[in-house]
mmCIF file of the N, C-alpha and C atoms, coordinates in Angstrom:
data_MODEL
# 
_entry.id   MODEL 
# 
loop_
_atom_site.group_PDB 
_atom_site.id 
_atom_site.type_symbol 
_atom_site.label_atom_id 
_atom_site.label_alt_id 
_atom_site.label_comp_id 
_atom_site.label_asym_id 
_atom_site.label_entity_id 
_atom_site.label_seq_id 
_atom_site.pdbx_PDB_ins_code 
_atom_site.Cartn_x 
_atom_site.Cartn_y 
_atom_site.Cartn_z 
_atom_site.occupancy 
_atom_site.B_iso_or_equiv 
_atom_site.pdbx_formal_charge 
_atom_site.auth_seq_id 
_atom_site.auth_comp_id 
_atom_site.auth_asym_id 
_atom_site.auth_atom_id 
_atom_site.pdbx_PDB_model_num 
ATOM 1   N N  . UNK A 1 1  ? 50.798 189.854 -96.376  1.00 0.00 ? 1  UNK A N  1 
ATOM 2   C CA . UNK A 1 1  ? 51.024 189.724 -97.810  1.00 0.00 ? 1  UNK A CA 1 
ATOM 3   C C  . UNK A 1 1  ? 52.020 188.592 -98.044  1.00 0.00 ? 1  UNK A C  1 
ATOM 4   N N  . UNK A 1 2  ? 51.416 188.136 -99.239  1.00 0.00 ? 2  UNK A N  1 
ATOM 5   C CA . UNK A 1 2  ? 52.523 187.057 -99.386  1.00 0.00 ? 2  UNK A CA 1 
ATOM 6   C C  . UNK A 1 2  ? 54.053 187.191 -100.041 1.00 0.00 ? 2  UNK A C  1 
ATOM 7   N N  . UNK A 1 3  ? 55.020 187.101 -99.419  1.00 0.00 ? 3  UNK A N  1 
ATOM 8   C CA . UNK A 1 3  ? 56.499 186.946 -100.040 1.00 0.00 ? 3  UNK A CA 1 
ATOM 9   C C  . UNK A 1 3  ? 56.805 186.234 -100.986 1.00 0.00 ? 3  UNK A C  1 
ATOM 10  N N  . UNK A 1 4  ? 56.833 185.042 -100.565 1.00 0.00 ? 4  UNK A N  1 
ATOM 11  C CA . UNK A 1 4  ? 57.322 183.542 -100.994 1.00 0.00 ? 4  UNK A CA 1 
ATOM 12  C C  . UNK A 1 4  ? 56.457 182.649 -100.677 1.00 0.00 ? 4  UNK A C  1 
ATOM 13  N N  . UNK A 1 5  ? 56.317 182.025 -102.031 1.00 0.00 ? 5  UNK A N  1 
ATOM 14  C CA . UNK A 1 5  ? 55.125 180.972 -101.753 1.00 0.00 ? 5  UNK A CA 1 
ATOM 15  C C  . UNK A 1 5  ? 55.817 179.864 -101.563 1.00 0.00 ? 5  UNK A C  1 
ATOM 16  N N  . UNK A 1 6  ? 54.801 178.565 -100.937 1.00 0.00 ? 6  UNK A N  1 
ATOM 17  C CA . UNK A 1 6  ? 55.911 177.456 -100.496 1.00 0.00 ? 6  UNK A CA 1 
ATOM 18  C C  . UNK A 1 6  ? 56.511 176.650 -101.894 1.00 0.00 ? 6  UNK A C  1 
ATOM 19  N N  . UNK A 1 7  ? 57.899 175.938 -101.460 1.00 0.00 ? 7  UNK A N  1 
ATOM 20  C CA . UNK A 1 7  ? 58.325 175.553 -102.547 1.00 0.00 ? 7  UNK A CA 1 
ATOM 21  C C  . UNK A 1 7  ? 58.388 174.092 -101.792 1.00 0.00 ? 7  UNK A C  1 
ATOM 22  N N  . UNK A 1 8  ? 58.660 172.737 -101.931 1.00 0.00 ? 8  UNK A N  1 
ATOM 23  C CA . UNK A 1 8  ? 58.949 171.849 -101.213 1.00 0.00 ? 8  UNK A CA 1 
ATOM 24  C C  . UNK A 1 8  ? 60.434 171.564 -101.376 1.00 0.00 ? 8  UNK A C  1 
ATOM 25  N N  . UNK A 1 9  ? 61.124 171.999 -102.577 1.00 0.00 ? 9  UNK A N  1 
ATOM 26  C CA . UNK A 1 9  ? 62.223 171.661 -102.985 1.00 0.00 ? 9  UNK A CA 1 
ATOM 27  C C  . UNK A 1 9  ? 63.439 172.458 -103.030 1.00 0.00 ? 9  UNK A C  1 
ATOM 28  N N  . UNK A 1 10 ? 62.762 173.723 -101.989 1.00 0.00 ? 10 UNK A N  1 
ATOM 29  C CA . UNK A 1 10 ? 64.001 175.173 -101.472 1.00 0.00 ? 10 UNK A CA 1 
ATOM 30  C C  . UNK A 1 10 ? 64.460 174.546 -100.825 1.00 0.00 ? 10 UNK A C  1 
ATOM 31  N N  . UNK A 1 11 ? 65.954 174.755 -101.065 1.00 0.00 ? 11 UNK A N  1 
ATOM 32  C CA . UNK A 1 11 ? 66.804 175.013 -99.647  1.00 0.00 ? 11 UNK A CA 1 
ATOM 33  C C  . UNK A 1 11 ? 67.133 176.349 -98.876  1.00 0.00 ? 11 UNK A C  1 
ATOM 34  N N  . UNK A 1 12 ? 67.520 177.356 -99.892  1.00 0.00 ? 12 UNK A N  1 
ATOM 35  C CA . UNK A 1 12 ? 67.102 178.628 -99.455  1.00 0.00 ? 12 UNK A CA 1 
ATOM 36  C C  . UNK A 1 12 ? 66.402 179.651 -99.527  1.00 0.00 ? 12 UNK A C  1 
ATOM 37  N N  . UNK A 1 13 ? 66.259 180.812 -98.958  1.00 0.00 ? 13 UNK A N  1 
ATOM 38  C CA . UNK A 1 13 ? 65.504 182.026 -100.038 1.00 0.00 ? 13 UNK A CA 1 
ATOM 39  C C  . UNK A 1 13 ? 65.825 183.012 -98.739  1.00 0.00 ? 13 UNK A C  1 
ATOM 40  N N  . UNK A 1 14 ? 66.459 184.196 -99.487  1.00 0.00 ? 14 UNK A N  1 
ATOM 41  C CA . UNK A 1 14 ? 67.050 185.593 -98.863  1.00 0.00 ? 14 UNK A CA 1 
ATOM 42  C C  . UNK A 1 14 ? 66.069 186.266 -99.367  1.00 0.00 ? 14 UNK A C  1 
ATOM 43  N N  . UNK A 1 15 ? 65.611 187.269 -98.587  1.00 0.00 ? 15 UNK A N  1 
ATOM 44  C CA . UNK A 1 15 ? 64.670 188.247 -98.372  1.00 0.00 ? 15 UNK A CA 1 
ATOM 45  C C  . UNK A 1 15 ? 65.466 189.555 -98.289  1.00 0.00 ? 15 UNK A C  1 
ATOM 46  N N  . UNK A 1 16 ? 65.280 190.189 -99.141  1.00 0.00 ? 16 UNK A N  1 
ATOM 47  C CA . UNK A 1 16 ? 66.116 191.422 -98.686  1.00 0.00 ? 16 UNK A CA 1 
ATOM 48  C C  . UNK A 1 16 ? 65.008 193.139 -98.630  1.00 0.00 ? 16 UNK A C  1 
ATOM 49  N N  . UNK A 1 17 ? 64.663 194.340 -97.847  1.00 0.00 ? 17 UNK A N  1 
ATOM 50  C CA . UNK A 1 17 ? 64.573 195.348 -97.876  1.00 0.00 ? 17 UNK A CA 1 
ATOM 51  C C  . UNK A 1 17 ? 64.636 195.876 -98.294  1.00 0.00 ? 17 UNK A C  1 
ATOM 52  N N  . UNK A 1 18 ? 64.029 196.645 -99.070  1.00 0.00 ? 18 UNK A N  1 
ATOM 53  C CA . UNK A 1 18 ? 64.371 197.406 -100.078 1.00 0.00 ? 18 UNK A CA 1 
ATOM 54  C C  . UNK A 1 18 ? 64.075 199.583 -99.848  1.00 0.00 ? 18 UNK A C  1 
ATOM 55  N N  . UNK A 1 19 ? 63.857 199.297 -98.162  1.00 0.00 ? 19 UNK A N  1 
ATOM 56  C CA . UNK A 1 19 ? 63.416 200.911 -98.124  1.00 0.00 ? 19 UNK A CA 1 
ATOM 57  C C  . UNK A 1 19 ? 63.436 201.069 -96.627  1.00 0.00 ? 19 UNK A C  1 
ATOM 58  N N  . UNK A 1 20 ? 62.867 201.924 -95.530  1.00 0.00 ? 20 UNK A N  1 
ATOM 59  C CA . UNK A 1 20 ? 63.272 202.070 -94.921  1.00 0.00 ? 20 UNK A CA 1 
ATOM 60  C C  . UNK A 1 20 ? 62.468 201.901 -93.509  1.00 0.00 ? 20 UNK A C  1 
ATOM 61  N N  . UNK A 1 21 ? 61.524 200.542 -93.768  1.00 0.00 ? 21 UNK A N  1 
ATOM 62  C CA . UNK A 1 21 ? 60.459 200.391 -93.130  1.00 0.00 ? 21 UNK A CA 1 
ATOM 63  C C  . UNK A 1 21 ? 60.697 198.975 -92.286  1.00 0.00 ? 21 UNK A C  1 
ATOM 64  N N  . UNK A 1 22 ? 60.344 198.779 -91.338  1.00 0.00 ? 22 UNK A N  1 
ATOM 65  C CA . UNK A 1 22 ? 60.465 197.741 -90.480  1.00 0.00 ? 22 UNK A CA 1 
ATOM 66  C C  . UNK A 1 22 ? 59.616 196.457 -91.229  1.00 0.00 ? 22 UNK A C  1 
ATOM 67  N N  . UNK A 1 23 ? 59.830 195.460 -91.513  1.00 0.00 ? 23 UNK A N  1 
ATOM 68  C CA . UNK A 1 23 ? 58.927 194.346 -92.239  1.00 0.00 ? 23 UNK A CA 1 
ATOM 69  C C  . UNK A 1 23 ? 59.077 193.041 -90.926  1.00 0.00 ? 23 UNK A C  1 
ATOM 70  N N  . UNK A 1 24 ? 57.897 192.939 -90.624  1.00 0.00 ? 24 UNK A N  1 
ATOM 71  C CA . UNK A 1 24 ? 57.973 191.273 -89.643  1.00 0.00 ? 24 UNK A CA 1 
ATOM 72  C C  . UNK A 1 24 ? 57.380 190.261 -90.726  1.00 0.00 ? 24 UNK A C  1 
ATOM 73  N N  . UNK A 1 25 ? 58.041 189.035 -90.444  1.00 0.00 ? 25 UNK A N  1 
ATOM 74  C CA . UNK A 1 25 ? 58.212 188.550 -91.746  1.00 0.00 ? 25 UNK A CA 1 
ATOM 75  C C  . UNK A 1 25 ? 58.043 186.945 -90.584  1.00 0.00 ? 25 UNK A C  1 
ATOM 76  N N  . UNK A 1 26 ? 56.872 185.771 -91.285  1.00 0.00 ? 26 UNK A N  1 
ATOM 77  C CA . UNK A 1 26 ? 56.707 184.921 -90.969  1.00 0.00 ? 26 UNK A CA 1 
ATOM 78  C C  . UNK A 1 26 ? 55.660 184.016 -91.809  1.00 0.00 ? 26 UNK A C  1 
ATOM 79  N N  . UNK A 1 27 ? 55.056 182.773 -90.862  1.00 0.00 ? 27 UNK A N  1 
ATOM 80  C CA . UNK A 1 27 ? 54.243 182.007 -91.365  1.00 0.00 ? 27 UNK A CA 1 
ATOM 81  C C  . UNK A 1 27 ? 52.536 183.051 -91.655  1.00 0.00 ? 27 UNK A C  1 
ATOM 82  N N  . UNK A 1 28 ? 51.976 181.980 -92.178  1.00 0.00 ? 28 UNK A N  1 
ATOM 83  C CA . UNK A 1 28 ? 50.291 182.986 -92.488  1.00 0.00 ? 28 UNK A CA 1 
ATOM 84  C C  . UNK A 1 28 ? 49.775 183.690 -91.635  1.00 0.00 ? 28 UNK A C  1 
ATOM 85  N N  . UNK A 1 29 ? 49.927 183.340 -90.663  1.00 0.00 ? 29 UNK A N  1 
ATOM 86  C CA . UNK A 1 29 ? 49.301 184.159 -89.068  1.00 0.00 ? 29 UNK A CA 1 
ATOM 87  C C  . UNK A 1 29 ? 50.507 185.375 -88.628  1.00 0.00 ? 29 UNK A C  1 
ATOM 88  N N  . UNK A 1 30 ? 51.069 185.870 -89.354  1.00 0.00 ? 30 UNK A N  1 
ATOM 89  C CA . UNK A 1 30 ? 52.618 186.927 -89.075  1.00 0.00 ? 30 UNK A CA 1 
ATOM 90  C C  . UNK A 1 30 ? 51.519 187.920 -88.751  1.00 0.00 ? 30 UNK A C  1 
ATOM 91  N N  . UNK A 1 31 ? 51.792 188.561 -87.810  1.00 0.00 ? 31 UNK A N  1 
ATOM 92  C CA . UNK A 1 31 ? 51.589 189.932 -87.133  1.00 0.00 ? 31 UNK A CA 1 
ATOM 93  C C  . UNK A 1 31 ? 52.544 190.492 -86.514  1.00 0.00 ? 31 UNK A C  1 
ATOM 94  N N  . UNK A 1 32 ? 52.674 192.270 -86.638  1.00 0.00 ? 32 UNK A N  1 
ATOM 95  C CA . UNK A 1 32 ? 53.961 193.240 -86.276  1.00 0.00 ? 32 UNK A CA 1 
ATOM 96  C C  . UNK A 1 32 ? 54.342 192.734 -84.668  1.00 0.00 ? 32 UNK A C  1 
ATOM 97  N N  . UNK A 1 33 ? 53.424 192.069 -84.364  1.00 0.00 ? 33 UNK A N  1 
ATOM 98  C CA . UNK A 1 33 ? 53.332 191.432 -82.862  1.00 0.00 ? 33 UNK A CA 1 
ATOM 99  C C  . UNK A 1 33 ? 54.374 190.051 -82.608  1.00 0.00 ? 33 UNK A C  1 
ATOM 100 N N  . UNK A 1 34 ? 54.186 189.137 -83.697  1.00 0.00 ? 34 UNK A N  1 
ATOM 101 C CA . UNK A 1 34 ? 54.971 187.944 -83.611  1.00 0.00 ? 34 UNK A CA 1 
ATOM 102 C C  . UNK A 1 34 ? 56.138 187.597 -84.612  1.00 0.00 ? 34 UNK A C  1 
ATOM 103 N N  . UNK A 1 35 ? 55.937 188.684 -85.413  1.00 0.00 ? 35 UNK A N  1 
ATOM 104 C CA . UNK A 1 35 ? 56.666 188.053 -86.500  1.00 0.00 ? 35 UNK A CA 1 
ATOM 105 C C  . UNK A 1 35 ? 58.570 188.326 -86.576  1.00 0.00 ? 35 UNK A C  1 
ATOM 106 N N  . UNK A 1 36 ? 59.423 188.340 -86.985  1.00 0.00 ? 36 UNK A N  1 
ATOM 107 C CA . UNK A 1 36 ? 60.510 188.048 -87.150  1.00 0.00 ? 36 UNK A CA 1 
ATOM 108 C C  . UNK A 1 36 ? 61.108 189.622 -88.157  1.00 0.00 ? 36 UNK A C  1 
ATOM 109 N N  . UNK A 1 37 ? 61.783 190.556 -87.261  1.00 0.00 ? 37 UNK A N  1 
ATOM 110 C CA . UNK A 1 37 ? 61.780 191.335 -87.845  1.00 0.00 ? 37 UNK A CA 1 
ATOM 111 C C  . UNK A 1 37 ? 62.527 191.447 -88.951  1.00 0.00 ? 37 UNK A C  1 
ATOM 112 N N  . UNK A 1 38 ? 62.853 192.012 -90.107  1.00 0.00 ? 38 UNK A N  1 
ATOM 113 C CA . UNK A 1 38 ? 63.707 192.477 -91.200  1.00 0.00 ? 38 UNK A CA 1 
ATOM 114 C C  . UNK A 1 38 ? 63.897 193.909 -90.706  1.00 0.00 ? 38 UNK A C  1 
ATOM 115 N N  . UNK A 1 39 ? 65.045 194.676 -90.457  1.00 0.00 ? 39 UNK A N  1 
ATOM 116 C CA . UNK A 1 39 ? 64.552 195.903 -90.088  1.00 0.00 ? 39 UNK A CA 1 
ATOM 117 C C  . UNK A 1 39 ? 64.559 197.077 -91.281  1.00 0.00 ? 39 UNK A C  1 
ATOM 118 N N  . UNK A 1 40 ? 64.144 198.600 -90.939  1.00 0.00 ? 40 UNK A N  1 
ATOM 119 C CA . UNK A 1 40 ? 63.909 198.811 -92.099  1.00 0.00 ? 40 UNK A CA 1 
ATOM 120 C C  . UNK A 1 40 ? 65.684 200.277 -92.314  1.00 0.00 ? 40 UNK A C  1 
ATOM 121 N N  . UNK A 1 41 ? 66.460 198.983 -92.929  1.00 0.00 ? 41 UNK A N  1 
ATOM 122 C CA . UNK A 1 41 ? 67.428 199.529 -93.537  1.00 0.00 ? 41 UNK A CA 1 
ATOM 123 C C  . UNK A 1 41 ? 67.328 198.888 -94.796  1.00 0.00 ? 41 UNK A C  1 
ATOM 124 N N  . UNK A 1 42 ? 67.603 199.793 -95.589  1.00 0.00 ? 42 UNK A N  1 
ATOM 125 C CA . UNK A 1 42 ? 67.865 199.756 -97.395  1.00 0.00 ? 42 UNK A CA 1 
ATOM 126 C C  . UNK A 1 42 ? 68.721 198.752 -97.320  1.00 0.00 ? 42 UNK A C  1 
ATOM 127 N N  . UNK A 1 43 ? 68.693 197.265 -97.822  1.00 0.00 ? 43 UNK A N  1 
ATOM 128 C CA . UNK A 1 43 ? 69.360 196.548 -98.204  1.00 0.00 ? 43 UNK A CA 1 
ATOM 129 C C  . UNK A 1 43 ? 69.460 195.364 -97.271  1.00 0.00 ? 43 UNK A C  1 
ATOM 130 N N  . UNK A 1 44 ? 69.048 195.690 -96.180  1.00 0.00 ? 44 UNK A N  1 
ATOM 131 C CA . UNK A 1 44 ? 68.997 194.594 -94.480  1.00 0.00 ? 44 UNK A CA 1 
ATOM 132 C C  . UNK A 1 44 ? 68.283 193.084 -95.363  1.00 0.00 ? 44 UNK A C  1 
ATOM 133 N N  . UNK A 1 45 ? 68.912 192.457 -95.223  1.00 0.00 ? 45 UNK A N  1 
ATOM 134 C CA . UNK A 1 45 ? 68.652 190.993 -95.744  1.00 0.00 ? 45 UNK A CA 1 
ATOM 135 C C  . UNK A 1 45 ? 68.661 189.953 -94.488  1.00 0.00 ? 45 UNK A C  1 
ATOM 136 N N  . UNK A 1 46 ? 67.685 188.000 -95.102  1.00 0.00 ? 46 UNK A N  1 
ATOM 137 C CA . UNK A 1 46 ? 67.246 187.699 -93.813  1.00 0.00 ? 46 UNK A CA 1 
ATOM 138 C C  . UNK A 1 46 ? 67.704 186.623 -94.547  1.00 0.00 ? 46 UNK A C  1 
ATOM 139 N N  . UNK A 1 47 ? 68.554 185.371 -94.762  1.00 0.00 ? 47 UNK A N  1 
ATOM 140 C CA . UNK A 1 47 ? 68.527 184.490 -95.632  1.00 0.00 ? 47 UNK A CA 1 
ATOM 141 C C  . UNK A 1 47 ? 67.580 182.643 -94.389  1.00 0.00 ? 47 UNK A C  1 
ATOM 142 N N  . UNK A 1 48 ? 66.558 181.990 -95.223  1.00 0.00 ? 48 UNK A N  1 
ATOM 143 C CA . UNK A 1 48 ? 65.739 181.540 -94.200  1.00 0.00 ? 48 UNK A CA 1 
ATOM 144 C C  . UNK A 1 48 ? 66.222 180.151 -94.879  1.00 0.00 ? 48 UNK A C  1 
ATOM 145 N N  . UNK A 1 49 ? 65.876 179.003 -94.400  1.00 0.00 ? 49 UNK A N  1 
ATOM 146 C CA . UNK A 1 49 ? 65.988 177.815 -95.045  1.00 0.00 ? 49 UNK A CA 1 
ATOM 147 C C  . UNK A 1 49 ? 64.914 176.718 -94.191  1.00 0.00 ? 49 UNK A C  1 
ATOM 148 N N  . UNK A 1 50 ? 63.896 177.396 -95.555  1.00 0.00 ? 50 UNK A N  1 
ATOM 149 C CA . UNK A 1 50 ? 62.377 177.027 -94.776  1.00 0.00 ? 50 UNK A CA 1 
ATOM 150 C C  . UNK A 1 50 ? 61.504 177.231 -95.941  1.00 0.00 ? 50 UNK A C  1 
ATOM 151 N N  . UNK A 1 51 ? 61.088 175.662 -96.539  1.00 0.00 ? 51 UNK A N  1 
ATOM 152 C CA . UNK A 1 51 ? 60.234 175.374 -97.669  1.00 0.00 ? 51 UNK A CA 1 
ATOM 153 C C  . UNK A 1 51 ? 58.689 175.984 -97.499  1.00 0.00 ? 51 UNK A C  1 
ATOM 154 N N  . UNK A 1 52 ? 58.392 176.260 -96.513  1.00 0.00 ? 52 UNK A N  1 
ATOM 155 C CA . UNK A 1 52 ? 56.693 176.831 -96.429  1.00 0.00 ? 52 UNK A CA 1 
ATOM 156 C C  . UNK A 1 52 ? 56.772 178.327 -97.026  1.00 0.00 ? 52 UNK A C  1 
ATOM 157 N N  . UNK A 1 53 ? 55.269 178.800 -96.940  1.00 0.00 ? 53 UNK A N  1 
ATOM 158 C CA . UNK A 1 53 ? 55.145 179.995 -97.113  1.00 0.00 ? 53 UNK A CA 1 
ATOM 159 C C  . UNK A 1 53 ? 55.798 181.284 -96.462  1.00 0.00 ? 53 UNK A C  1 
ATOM 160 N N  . UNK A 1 54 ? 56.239 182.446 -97.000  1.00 0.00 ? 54 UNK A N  1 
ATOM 161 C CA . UNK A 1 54 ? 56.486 183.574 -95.903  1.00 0.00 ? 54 UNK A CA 1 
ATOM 162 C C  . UNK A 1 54 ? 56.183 184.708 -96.499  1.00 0.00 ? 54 UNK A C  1 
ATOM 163 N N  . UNK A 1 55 ? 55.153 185.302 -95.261  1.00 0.00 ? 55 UNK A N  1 
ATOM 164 C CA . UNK A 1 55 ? 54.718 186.332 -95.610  1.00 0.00 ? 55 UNK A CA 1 
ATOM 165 C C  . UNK A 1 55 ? 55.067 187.618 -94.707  1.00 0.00 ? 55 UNK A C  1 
ATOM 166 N N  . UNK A 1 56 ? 54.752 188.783 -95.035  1.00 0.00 ? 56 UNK A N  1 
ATOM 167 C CA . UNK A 1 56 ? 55.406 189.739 -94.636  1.00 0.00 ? 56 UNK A CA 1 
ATOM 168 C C  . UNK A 1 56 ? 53.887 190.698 -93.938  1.00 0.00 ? 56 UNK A C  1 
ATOM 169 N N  . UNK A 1 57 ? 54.356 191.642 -93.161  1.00 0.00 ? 57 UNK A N  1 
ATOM 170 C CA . UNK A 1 57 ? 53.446 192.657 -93.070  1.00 0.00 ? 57 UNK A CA 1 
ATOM 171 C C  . UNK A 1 57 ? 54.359 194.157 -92.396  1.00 0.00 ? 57 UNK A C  1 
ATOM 172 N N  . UNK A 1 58 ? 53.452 194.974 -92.586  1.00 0.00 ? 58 UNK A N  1 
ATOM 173 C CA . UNK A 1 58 ? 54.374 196.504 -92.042  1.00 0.00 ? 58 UNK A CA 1 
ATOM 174 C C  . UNK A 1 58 ? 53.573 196.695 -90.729  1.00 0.00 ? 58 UNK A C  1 
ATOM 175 N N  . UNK A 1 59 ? 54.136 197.240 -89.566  1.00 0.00 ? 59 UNK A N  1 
ATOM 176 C CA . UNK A 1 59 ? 53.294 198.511 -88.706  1.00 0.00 ? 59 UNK A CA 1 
ATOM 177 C C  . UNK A 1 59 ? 52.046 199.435 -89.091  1.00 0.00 ? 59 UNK A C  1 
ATOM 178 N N  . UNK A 1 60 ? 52.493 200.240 -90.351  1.00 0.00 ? 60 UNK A N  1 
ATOM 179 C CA . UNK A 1 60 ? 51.725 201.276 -91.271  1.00 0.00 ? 60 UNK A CA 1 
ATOM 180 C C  . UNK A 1 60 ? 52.556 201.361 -92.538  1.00 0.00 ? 60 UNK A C  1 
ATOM 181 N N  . UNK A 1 61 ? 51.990 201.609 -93.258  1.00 0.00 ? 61 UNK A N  1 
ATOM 182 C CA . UNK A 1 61 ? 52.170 201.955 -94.647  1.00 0.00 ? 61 UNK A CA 1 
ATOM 183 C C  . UNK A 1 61 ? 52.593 200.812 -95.688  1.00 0.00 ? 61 UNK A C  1 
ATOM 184 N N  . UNK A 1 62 ? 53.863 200.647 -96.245  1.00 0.00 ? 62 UNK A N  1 
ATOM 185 C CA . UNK A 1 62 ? 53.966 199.890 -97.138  1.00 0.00 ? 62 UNK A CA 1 
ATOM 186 C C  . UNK A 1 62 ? 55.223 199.800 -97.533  1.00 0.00 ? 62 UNK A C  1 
ATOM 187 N N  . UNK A 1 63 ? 55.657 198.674 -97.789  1.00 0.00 ? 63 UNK A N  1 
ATOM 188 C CA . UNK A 1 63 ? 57.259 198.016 -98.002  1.00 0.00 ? 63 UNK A CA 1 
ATOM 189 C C  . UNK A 1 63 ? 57.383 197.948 -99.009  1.00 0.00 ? 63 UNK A C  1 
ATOM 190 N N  . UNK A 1 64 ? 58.178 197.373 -100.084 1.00 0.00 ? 64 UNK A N  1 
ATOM 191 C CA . UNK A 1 64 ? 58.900 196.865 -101.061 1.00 0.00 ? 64 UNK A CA 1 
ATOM 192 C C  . UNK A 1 64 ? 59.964 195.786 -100.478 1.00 0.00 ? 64 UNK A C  1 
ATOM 193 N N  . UNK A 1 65 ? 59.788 194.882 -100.449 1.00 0.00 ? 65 UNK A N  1 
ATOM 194 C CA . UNK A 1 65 ? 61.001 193.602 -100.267 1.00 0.00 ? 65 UNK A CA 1 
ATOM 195 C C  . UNK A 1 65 ? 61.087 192.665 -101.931 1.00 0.00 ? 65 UNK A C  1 
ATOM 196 N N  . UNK A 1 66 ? 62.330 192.329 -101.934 1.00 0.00 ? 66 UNK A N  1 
ATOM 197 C CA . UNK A 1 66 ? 62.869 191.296 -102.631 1.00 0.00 ? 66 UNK A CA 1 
ATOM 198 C C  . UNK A 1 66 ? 63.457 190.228 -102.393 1.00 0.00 ? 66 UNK A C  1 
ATOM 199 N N  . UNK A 1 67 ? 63.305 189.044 -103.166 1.00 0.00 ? 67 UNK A N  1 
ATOM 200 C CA . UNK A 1 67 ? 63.838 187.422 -102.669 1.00 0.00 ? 67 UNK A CA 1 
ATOM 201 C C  . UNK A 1 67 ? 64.212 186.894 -103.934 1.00 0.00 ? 67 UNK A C  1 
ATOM 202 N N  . UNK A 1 68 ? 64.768 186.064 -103.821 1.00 0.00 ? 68 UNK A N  1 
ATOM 203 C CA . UNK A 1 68 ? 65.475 185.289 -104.424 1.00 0.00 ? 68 UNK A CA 1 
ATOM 204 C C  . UNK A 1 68 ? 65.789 183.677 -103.692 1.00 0.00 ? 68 UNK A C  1 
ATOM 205 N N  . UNK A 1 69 ? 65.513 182.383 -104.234 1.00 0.00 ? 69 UNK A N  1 
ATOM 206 C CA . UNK A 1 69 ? 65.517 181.539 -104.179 1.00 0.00 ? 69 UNK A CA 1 
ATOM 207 C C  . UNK A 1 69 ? 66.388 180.216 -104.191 1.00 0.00 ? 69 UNK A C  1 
ATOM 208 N N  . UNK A 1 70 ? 67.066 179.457 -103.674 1.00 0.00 ? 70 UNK A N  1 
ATOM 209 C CA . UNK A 1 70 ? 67.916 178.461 -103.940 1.00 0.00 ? 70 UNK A CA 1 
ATOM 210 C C  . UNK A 1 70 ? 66.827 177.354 -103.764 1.00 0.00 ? 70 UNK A C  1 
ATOM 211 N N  . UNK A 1 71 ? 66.598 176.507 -104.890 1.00 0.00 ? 71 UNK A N  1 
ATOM 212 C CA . UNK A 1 71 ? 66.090 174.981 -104.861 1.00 0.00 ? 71 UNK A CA 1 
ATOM 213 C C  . UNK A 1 71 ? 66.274 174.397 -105.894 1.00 0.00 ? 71 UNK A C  1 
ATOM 214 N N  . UNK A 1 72 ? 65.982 173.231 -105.760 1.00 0.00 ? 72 UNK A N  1 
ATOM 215 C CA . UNK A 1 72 ? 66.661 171.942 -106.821 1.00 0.00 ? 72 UNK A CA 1 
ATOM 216 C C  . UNK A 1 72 ? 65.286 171.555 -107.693 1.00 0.00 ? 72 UNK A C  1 
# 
């Protein structure tokens, strides 16, 4: 699923958890296999500084994450 779509003109964007589920969090090809974990604590934040896309996926079931953006 998609997070954050690409921006060319981010410098940042924090990802934060919002529940209690493990989220791997990467480029379009992210699988629970490769991806970059967020873990699943209420509030666990990832801050990235990386203009492409990032998308997320769960193990099973279903997340809630939030982001927020720094760009010019």
């Amino acid at each position: 699923t998609e997070i954050v779509a690409a921006r060319p003109t981010r410098r940042s964007v924090t990802i934060v958890n919002h529940g209690t589920t493990d989220v791997f969090i990467g480029i379009a090809t992210v699988t629970a296999t490769n991806g970059f974990i967020l873990s699943g604590v209420e509030g666990a934040a990832v801050t990235l500084n990386f203009t492409g896309i990032i998308q997320g996926i769960v193990a099973a079931g279903t997340q809630t994450v939030g982001y927020f953006e720094e760009y010019d």
